[in-house]
C-alpha positions as a Python dict, from the first residue, in 0.01 Angstrom:
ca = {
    (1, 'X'): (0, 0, 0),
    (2, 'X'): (206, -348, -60),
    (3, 'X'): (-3, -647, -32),
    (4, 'X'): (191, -918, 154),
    (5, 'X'): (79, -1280, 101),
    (6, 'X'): (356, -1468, 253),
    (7, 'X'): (373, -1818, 47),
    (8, 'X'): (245, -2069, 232),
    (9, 'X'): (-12, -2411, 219),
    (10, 'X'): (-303, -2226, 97),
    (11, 'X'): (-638, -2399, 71),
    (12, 'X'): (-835, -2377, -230),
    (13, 'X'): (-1144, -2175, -250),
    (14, 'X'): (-1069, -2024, 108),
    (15, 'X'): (-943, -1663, -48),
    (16, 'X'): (-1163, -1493, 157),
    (17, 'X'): (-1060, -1219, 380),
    (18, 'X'): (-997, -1478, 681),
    (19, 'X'): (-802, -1657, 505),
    (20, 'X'): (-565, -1407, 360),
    (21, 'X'): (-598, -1265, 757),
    (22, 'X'): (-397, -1604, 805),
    (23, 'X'): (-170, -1554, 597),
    (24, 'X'): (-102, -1212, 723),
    (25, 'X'): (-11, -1328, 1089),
    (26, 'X'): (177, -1603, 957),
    (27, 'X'): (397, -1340, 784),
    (28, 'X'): (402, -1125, 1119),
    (29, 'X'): (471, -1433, 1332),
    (30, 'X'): (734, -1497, 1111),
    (31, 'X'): (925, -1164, 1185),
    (32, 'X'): (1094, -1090, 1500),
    (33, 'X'): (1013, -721, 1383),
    (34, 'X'): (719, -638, 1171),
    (35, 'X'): (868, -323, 1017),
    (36, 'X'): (573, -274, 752),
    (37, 'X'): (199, -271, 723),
    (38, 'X'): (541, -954, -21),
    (39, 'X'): (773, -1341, -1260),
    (40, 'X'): (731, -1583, -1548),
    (41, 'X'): (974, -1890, -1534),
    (42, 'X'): (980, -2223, -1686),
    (43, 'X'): (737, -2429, -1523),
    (44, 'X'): (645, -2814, -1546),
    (45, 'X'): (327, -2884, -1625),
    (46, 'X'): (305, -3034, -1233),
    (47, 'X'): (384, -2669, -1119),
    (48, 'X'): (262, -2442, -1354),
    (49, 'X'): (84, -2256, -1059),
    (50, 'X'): (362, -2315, -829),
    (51, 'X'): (550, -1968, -907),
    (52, 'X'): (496, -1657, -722),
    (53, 'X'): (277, -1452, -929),
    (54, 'X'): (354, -1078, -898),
    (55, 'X'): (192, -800, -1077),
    (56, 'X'): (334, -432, -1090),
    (57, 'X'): (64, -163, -1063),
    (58, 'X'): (161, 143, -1224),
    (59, 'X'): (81, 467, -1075),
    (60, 'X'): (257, 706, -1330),
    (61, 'X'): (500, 654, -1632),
    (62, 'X'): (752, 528, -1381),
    (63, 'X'): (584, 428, -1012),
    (64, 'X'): (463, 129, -902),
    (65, 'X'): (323, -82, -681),
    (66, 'X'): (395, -457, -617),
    (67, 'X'): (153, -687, -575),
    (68, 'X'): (282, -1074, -454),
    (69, 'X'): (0, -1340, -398),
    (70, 'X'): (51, -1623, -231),
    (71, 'X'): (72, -1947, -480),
    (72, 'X'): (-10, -2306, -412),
    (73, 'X'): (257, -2540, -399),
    (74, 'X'): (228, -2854, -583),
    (75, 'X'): (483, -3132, -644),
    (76, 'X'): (819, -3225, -483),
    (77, 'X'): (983, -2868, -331),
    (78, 'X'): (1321, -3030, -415),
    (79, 'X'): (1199, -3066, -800),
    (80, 'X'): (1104, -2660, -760),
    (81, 'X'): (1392, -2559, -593),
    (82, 'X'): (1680, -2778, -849),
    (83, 'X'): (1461, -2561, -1172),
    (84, 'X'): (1561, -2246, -1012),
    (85, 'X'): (1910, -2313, -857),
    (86, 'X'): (2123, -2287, -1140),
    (87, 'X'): (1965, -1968, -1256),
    (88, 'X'): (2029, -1817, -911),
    (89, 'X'): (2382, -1912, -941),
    (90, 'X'): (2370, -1684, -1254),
    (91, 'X'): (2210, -1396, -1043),
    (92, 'X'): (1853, -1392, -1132),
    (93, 'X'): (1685, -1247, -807),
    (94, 'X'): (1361, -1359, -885),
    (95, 'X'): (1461, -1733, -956),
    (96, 'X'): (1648, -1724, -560),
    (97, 'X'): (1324, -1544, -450),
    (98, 'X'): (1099, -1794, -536),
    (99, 'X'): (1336, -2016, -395),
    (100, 'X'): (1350, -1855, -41),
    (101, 'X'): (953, -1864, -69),
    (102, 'X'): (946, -2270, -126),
    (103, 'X'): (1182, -2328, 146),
    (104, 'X'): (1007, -2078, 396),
    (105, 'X'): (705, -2273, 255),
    (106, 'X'): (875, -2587, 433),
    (107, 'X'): (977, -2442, 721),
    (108, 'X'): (659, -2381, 837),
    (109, 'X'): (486, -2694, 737),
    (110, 'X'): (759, -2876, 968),
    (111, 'X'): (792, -2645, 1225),
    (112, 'X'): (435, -2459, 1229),
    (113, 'X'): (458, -2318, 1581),
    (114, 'X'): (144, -2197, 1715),
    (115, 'X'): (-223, -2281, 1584),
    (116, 'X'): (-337, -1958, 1480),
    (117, 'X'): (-352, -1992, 1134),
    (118, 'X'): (-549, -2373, 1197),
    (119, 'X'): (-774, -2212, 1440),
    (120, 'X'): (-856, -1926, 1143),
    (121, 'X'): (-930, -2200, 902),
    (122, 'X'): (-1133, -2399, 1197),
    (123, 'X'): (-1379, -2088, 1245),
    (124, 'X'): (-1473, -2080, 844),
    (125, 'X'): (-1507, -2476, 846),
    (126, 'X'): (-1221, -2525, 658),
    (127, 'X'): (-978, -2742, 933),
    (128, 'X'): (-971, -3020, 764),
    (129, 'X'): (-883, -2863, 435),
    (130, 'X'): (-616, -2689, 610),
    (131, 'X'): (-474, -3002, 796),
    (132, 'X'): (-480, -3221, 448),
    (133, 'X'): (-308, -2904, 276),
    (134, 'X'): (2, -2917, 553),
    (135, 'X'): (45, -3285, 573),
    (136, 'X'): (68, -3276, 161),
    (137, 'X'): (281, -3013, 232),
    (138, 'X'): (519, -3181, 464),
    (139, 'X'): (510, -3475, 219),
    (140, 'X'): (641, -3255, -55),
    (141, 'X'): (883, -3149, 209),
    (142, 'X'): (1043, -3393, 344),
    (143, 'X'): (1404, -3421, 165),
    (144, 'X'): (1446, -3083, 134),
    (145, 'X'): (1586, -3118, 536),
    (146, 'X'): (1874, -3359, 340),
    (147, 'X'): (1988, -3071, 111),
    (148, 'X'): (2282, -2864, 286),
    (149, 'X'): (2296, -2659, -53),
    (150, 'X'): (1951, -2554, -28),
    (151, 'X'): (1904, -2517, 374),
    (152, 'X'): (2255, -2363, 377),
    (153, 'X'): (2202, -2092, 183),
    (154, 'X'): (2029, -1760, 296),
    (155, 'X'): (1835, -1710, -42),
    (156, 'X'): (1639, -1416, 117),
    (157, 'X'): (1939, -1207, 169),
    (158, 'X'): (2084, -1317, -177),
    (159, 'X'): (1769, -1238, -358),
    (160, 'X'): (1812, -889, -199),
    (161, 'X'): (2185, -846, -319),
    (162, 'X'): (2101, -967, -634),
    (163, 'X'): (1839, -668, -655),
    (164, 'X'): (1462, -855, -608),
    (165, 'X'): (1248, -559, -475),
    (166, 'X'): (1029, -801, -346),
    (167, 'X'): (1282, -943, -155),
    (168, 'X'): (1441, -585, -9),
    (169, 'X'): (1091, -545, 90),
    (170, 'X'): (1097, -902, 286),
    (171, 'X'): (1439, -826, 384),
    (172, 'X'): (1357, -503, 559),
    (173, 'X'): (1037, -614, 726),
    (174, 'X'): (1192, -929, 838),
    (175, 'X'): (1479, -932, 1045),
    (176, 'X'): (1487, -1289, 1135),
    (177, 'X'): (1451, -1398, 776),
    (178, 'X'): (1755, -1207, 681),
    (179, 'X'): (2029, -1258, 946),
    (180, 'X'): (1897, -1499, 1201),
    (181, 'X'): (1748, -1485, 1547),
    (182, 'X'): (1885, -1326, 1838),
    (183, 'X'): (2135, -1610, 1953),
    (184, 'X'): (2257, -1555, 1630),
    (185, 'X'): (2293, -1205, 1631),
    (186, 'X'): (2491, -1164, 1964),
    (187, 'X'): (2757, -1399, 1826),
    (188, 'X'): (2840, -1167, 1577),
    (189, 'X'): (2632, -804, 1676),
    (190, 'X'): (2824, -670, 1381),
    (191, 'X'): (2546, -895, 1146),
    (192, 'X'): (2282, -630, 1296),
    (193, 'X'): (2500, -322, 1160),
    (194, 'X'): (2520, -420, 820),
    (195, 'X'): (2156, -538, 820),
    (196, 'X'): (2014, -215, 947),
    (197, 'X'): (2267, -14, 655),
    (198, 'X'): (2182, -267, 395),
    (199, 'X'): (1789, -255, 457),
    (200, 'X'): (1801, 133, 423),
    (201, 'X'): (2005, 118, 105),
    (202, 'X'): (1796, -103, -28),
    (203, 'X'): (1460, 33, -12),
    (204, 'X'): (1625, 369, -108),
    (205, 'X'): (1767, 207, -450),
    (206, 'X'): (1413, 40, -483),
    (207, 'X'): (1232, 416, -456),
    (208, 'X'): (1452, 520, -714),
    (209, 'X'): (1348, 237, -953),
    (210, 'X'): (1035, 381, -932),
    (211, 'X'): (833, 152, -600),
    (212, 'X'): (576, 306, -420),
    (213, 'X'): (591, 35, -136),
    (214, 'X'): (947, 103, -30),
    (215, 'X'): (876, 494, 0),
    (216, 'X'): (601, 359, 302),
    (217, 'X'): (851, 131, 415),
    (218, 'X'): (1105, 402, 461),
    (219, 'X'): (880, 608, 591),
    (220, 'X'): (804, 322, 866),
    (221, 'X'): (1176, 258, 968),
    (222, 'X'): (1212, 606, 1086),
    (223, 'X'): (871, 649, 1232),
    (224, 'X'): (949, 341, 1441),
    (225, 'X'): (1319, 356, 1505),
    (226, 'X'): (1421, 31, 1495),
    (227, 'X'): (1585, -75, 1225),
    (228, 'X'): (1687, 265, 1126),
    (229, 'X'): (1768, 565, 1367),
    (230, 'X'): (1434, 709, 1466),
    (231, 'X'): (1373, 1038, 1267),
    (232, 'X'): (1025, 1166, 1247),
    (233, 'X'): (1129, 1450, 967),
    (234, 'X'): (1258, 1155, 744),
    (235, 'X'): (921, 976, 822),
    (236, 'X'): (683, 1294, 758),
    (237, 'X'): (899, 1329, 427),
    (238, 'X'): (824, 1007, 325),
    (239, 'X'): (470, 987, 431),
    (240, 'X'): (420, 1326, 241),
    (241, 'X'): (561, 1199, -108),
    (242, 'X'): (356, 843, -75),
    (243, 'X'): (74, 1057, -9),
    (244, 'X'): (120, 1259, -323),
    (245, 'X'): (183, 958, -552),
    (246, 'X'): (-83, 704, -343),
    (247, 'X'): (-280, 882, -159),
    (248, 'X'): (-463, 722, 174),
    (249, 'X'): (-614, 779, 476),
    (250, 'X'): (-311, 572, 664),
    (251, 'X'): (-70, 847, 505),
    (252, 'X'): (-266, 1135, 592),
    (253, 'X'): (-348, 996, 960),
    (254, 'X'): (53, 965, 1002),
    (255, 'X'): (139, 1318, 837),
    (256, 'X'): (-156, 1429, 1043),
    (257, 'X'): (-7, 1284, 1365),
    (258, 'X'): (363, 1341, 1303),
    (259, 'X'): (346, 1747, 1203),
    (260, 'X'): (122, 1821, 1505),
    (261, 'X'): (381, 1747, 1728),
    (262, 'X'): (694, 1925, 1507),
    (263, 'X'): (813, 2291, 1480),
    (264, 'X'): (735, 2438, 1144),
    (265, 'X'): (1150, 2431, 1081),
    (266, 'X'): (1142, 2034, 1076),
    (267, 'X'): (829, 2036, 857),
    (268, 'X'): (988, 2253, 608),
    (269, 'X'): (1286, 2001, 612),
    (270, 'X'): (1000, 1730, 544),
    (271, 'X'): (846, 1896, 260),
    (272, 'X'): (1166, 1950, 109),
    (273, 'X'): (1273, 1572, 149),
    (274, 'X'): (888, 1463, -3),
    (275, 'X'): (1017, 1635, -286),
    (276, 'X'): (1332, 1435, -319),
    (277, 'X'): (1168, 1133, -262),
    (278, 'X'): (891, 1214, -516),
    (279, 'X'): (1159, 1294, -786),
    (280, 'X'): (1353, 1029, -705),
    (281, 'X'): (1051, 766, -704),
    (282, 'X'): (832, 904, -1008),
    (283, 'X'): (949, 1166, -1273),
}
């Protein structure tokens, strides 16, 4: 199952399961739908654990999992951000990931909404950690506001075009991320058709390069019908081949709970798309 740390103002030495609880709900406050249950560059010496650090876990001689801490920002986020610009320009996803990650970073140290995540940190005795951690952060911060090239671009969605799987993964769970809130969306409803198509075809392209994350994904969207057309023989297929390659008890509770309530007809269908997917993802 993907491991989602969203990248935020971590505190150091608080990486317990509270903490990454914190991180969790930031991610889901984030969304306006939660949809799911997310590379070596160059690095100053400043930053050298800025980057997001992601690890593949391999399952078979082809699928994988994806694994995406959450780093620690350190330094000037416009300093970050002008390393990695030029080699999004020249279409590396992961440099316009990592990118999308600094300024979401930002975001929420200017704009952090509620005080969950503070009132987490508050319970483990760690407030004051956590309230030194954001104002560093907004310190780090504050010209990035100033820089139309970098607040003007949607580096989520372009990390997903340019083929990040971590980023189809953020793209699909995160609708808000990707094409803007609902004000946004009724001026232009047409943003919310090719968002739904282009969250599909990604996470299908990324089961085909082999991730295990996007088959539960998949297999989410059409158990939930929202950003896909609800179809609980899609979502039993999928379930069924991530619970082939990965087996756990949250697959096999959902197979369990979707084929009691389907005629044996659509559960043949199911089987027969596992199959697909499973060929598709890992041989």
């Amino acid at each position: 199952m993907l491991t989602v740390f969203t990248a935020s103002c971590s505190v150091s030495g608080a990486d317990t399961s509270s903490a990454r609880q914190a991180r969790l709900l930031e991610l889901e406050d984030a969304a306006s739908t939660h949809e799911m249950a997310d590379p070596n560059t160059a690095r100053t010496e400043a930053q050298r654990s800025t980057a997001t650090v992601n690890a593949r876990i391999a399952l078979g001689p082809k699928a994988f999992l994806i694994d995406i801490k959450s780093p620690e920002y350190k330094g000037d986020a416009t300093n970050y951000i002008n390393e990695r610009i030029q080699r999004s320009k020249t279409g590396d996803s992961q440099a316009s990931y990592e990118i999308h990650a600094r300024v979401s970073s930002c975001k929420r140290a200017l704009d952090p909404g509620d005080d969950g995540e503070y009132k987490v940190y508050s319970s483990m005795g760690l407030a004051e950690q956590f309230s030194r951690r954001i104002e560093e952060e907004i310190e780090n911060c504050k010209t990035i506001a100033e820089r139309t090239d970098i607040m003007g671009e949607n580096w989520l969605s372009l990390a997903a075009t340019q083929g990040s799987i971590e980023a189809r993964l953020m793209y699909a769970q995160n609708p808000r991320a990707a094409i803007g809130d609902l004000t946004e969306v009724l001026s232009d409803p047409s943003r919310l058709i090719d968002y739904r198509r282009n969250a599909v075809e990604y996470l299908s392209e990324s089961v085909s390069s082999g991730n295990v994350d996007s088959i539960e994904a998949l297999a989410n969207i059409y158990d939930r019908g929202i950003v896909a057309e609800r179809s609980y023989t899609r979502s039993l297929g999928y379930w069924m081949a991530l619970q082939r390659v990965h087996p756990s008890q949250y697959s096999a509770e959902s197979i369990s709970r979707l084929s009691s309530s389907m005629q044996t007809e659509q559960i043949i269908r199911a089987q027969e798309l596992s199959k697909e997917v499973y060929r598709s993802c890992c041989e």
